[in-house]
VEXDREN-293252 format. One record per residue (C-alpha): z negated, x negated, y negated. Coordinates in steps of 0.1 Angstrom, whole numbers, padded with zeros to 4 digits, always signed. Example, Ala and Ser with C-alpha at 12.3 -4.5 7.8 and 13.67 -1.06 7.14 Angstrom:
BEGIN
TORLO  c3  c1  c2
TORLO  -0078  -0123  +0045
TORLO  -0071  -0137  +0011
***
This chain:
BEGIN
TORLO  c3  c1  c2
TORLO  -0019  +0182  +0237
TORLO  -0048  +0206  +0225
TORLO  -0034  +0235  +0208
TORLO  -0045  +0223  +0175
TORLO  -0020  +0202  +0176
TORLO  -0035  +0170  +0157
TORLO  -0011  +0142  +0154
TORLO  -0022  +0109  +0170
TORLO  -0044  +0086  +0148
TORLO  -0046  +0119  +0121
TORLO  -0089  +0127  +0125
TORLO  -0109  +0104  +0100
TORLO  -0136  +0092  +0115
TORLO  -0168  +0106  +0100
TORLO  -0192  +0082  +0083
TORLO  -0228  +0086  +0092
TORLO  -0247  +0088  +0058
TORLO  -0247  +0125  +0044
TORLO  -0253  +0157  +0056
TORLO  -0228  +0165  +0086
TORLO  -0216  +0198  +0075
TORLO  -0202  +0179  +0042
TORLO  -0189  +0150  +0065
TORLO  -0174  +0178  +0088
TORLO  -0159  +0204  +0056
TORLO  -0145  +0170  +0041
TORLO  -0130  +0158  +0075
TORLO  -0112  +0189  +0075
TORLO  -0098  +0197  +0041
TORLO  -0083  +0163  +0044
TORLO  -0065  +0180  +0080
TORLO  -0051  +0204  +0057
TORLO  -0044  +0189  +0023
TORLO  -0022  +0164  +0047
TORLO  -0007  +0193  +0066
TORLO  -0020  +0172  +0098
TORLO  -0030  +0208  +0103
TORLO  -0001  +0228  +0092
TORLO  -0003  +0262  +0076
TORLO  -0008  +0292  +0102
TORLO  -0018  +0266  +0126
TORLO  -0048  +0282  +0147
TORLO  -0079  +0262  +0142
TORLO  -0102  +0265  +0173
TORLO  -0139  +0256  +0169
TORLO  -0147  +0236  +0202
TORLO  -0114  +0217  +0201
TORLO  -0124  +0204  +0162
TORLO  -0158  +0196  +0172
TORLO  -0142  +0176  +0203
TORLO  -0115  +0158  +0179
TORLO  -0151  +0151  +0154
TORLO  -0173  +0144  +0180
TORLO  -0196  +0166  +0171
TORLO  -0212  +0204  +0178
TORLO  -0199  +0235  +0170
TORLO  -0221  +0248  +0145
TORLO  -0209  +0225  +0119
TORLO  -0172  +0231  +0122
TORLO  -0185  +0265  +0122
TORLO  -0202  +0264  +0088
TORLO  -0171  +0239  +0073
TORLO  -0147  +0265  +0085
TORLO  -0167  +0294  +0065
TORLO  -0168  +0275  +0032
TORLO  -0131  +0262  +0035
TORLO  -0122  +0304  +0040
TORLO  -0141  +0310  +0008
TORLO  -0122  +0280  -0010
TORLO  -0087  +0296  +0004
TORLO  -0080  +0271  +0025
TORLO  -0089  +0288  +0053
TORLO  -0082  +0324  +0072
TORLO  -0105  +0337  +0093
TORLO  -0093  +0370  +0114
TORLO  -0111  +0395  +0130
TORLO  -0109  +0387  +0168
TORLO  -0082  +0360  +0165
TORLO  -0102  +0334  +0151
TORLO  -0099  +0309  +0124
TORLO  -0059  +0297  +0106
TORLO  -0049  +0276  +0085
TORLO  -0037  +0294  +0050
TORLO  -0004  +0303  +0042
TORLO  +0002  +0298  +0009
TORLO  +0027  +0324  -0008
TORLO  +0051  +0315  -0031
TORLO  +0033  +0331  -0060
TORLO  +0004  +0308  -0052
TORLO  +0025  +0283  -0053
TORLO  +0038  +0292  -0082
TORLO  +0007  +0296  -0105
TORLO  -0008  +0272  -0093
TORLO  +0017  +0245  -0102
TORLO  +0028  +0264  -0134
TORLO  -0010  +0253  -0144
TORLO  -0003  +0219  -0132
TORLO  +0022  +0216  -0153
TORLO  +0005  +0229  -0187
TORLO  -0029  +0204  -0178
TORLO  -0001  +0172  -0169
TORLO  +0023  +0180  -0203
TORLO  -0012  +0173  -0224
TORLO  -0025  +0147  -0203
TORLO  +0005  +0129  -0209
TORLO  +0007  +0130  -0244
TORLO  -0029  +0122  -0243
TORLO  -0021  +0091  -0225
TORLO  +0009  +0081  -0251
TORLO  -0017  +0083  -0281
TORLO  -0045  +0063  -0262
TORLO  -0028  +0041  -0234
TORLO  -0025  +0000  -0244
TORLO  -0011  -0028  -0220
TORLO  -0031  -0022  -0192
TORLO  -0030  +0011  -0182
TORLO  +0008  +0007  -0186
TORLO  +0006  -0022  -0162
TORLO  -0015  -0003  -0139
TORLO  +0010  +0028  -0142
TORLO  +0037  +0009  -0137
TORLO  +0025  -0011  -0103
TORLO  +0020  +0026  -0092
TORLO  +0057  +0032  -0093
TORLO  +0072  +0000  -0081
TORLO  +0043  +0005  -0046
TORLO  +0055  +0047  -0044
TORLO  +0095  +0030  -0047
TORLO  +0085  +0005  -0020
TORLO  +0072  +0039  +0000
TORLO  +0102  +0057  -0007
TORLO  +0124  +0031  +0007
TORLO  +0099  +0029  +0038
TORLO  +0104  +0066  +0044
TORLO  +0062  +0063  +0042
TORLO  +0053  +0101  +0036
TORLO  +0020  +0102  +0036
TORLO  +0016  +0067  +0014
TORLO  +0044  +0083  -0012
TORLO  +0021  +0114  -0016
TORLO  -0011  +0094  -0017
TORLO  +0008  +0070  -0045
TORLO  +0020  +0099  -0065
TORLO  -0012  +0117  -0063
TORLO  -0027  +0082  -0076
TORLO  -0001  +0080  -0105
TORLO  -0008  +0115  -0120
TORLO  -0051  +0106  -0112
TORLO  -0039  +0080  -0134
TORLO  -0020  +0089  -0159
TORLO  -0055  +0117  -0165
TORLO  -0078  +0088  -0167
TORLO  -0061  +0074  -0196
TORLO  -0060  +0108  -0210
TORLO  -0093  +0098  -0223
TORLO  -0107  +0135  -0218
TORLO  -0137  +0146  -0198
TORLO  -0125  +0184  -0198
TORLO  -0094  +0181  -0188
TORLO  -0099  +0156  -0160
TORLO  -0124  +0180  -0148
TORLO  -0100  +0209  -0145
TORLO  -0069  +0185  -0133
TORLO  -0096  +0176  -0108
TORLO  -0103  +0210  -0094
TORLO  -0063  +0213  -0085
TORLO  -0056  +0178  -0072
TORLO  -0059  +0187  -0035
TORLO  -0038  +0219  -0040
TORLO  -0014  +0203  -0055
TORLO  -0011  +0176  -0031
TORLO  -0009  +0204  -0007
TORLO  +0020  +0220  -0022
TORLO  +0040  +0183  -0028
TORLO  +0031  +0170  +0007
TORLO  +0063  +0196  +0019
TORLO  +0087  +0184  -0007
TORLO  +0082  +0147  -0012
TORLO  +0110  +0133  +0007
TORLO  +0134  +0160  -0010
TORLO  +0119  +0150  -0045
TORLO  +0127  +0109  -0029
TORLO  +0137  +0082  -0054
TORLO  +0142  +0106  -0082
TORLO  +0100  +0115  -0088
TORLO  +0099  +0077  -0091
TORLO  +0128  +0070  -0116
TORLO  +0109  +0101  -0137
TORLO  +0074  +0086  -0131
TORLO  +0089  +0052  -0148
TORLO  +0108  +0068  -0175
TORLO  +0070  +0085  -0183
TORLO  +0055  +0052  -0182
TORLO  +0081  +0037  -0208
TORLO  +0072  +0065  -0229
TORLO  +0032  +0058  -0232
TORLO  +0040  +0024  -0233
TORLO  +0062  +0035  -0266
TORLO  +0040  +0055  -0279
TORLO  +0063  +0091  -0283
TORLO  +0032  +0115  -0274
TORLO  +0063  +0144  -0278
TORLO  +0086  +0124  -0251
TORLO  +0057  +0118  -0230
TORLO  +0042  +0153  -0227
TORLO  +0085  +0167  -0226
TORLO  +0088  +0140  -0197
TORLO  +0057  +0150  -0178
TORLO  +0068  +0189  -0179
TORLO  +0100  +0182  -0169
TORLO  +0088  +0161  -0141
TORLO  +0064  +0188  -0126
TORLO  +0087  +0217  -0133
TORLO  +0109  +0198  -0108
TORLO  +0083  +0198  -0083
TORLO  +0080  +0232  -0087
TORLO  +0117  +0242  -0081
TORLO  +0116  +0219  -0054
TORLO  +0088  +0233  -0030
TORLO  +0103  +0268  -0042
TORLO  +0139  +0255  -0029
TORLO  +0125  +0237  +0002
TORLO  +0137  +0261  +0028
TORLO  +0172  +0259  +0017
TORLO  +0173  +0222  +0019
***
């Protein structure tokens, strides 16, 4: 096992068209956001570029940017690591979550007809269906898909745009926490969905705080599970 520790099956395979330090930074990120490379987990240049099949330099150059974005540490004579987040991170960067989801929701009450309900709703029974699986990854991908969702029929440029800028982060932070938050994220994502489908922009946006503030206290309660 190389000491980056990658799980079997975990390195996407990098499509040719684009530049290759893009291909290489995206590669990456998606490591991380997945926790396929957990937090503090040393990152060494030649054993990425073996798992990518490709030269140094451009893990290199990916690992630079992803230290600038804070996904990334990079030491003085120890090397490159994966960022530990700190609960006050954490914390902020949900509590923001939380304040672009409550509108997005409401949003989504005033605007949404028939088929974005349907499509809403086949989110949750396929994140249940996950649940039951014990599927980790699928469940975060699914409830990372419901709340995309739930934005697009927000109907609002601006807000996507910022919701946008925090998706991985928060995928990041909910990765940890999603078996702990089990059945229960999916019984609160379909009481939202009943709400839209109503109508009740209040209830939706209450329902949508509630449901990330849980989140919240989850990944904050994690250790303790």
């Amino acid at each position: 096992m190389l000491s980056t520790g990658l799980p079997q099956g975990a390195v996407p395979k990098l499509e040719r068209p684009g530049p290759l330090r893009e291909r290489v930074y995206e590669a990456l990120l998606e490591l991380i956001t997945t926790r396929a490379l957990q937090p503090g987990q040393h990152l060494v240049e030649s054993e990425l570029a073996g798992h990518l099949g490709v030269s140094r330099q451009p893990v290199r150059e990916a690992l630079q940017r992803l230290n600038t974005e804070g996904w990334v540490d990079l030491r003085p004579a120890q090397g490159a690591f994966v960022h530990e987040p700190t609960e006050e991170e954490a914390d902020q960067l949900l509590t923001v979550r939380t304040l672009l989801e409550a509108e997005a929701a409401r949003l989504a009450a005033l605007h949404t007809g028939k088929e974005g309900v349907d499509a809403l709703y086949d989110i949750v029974e396929q994140g249940r269906l996950a649940v039951a699986a014990d599927d980790v990854t699928r469940a975060v991908a699914l409830n990372a898909a419901f709340h995309a969702k739930v934005m697009e029929l927000a109907g609002n440029a601006v807000l996507a745009e910022l919701a946008a800028q925090v998706d991985r982060r928060v995928r990041w932070y909910y990765t940890p926490v999603a078996r702990l938050r089990g059945g229960t994220a999916w019984t609160e994502h379909a009481d939202l969905v009943q709400a839209i489908s109503d109508h009740d922009e209040q209830l939706a946006s209450r329902l949508m705080r509630e449901h990330t503030e849980h989140t919240r206290h989850s990944y904050h309660h994690r250790k303790a599970s």
